[in-house]
Each structure stands twice: as structure tokens, then as C-alpha cells.
C-alpha positions in Angstrom: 93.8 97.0 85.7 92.7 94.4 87.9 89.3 94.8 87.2 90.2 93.3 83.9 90.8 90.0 85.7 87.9 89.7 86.8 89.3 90.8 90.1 87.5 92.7 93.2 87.7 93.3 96.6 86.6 91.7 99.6 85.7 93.6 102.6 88.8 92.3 104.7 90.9 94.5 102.4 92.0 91.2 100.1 91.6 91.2 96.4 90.6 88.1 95.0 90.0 86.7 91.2 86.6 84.3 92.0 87.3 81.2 89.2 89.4 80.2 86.3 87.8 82.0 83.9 89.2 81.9 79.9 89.9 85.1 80.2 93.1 84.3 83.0 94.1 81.1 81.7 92.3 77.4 81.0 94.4 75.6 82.9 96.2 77.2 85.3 96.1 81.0 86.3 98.1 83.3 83.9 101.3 85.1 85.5 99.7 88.7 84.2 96.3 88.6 86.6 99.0 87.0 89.3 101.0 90.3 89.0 98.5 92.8 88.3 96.1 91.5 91.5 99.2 91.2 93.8 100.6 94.9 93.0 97.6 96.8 93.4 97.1 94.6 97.0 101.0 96.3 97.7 99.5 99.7 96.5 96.3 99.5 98.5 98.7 98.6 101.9 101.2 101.7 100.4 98.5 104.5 100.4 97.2 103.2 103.4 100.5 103.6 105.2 102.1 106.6 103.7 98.8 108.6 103.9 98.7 109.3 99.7 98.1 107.2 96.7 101.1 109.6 95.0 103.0 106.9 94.3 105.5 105.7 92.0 106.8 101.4 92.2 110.3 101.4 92.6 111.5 97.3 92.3 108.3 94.3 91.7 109.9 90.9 91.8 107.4 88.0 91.7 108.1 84.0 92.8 105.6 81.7 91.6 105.6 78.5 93.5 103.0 76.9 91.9 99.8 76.4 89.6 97.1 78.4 90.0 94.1 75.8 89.1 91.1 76.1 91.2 90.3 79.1 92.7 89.3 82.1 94.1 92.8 83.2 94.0 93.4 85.4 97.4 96.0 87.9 97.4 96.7 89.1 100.9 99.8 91.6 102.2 101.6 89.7 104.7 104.9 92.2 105.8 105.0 95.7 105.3 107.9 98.1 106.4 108.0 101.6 106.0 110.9 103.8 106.0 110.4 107.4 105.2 108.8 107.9 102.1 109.0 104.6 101.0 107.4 101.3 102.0 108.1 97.7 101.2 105.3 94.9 100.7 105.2 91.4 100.3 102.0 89.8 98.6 100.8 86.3 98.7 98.4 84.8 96.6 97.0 81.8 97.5 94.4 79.2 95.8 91.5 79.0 98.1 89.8 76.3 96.1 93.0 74.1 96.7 93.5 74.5 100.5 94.7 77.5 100.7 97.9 76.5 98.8 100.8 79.5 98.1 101.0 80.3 94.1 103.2 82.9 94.2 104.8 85.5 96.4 105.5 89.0 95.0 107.9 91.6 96.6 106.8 95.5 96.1 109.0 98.7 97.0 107.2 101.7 96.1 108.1 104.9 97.1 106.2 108.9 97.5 105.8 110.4 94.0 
């Protein structure tokens, strides 16, 4: 779905939405492509650590700090912990285009389908 944000990868495992297009907000950066973009960053870091992409997102609670304006928008795992089948993520997504500055912080636990 992230794809729909204009989102995509970078090769340091980050997902990133380039600009401010219309299509995320005209202003400021829309809370959907916030969420969307910092879940599948938790998902990506959850396969990767449980060995499946089986999975099923138990609790998603976001924080947003601040506007979104400039962009790219970087969304980058910062603490993972794993406990069984189930692994716990936090996500940052940061504006690039205005130093690097925290727009919201979103907290994943997903568990083995």
C-alpha cells in the first residue's frame, strides 16, 4: 500500500516518500502515508527477524510530533525486541528536507500468523 504514496525503498533498508506530492497532503504530510510507510518499515524489520512474512499486527500506535512539510520523509526502525513468536518495533519518520527533524514515532507489535 505504500506504493500508493509514492513510497520506495532505499538500499539501506529505509522506506522513504521523495516530496510533498498532492497526492499526500499540500501542506503538510497526511497521517495515512505516515502510518502506511512506517508499518510496512516494522513489517520489513519483523520478517527479517522472525524468519517469515506470516504475519499478523497485533497493537500499531502512532505519535506525531510534528508537520511533515519538506521532504523526503525517512522512515527508519530504531528498537526491535523479539520474544518468541512475536516482535516489537518502533518506527521513526523523520523530514530529511528539514534537518532531519522527528514527525512521528509509531510503535508496532506483530506477531507469527
Amino acid at each position: 500500500m505504500w506504493h500508493a504514496y509514492s513510497g520506495r525503498r532505499r538500499a539501506d533498508g529505509t522506506l522513504e516518500i521523495p516530496r510533498l506530492p498532492l497526492e499526500v497532503g499540500e501542506e503538510r504530510l497526511h497521517y495515512g502515508p505516515m502510518l502506511v510507510v512506517t508499518e510496512a518499515v516494522a513489517l520489513d524489520n519483523a520478517a527479517a527477524a522472525l524468519g517469515t512474512d506470516e504475519l499478523v499486527v497485533e497493537h500499531l500506535a502512532m505519535t506525531v510530533v510534528a508537520p511533515g512539510r519538506v521532504g523526503p520523509f525517512i522512515a527508519r526502525a530504531v528498537f526491535t525486541a523479539t520474544e518468541g513468536d512475536s516482535i516489537g518495533c518502533r518506527v521513526e519518520l523523520r523530514d530529511a528536507g528539514r534537518g532531519d527533524r522527528l514527525i512521528a514515532a509509531t510503535f508496532v507489535r506483530v506477531r507469527i500468523y
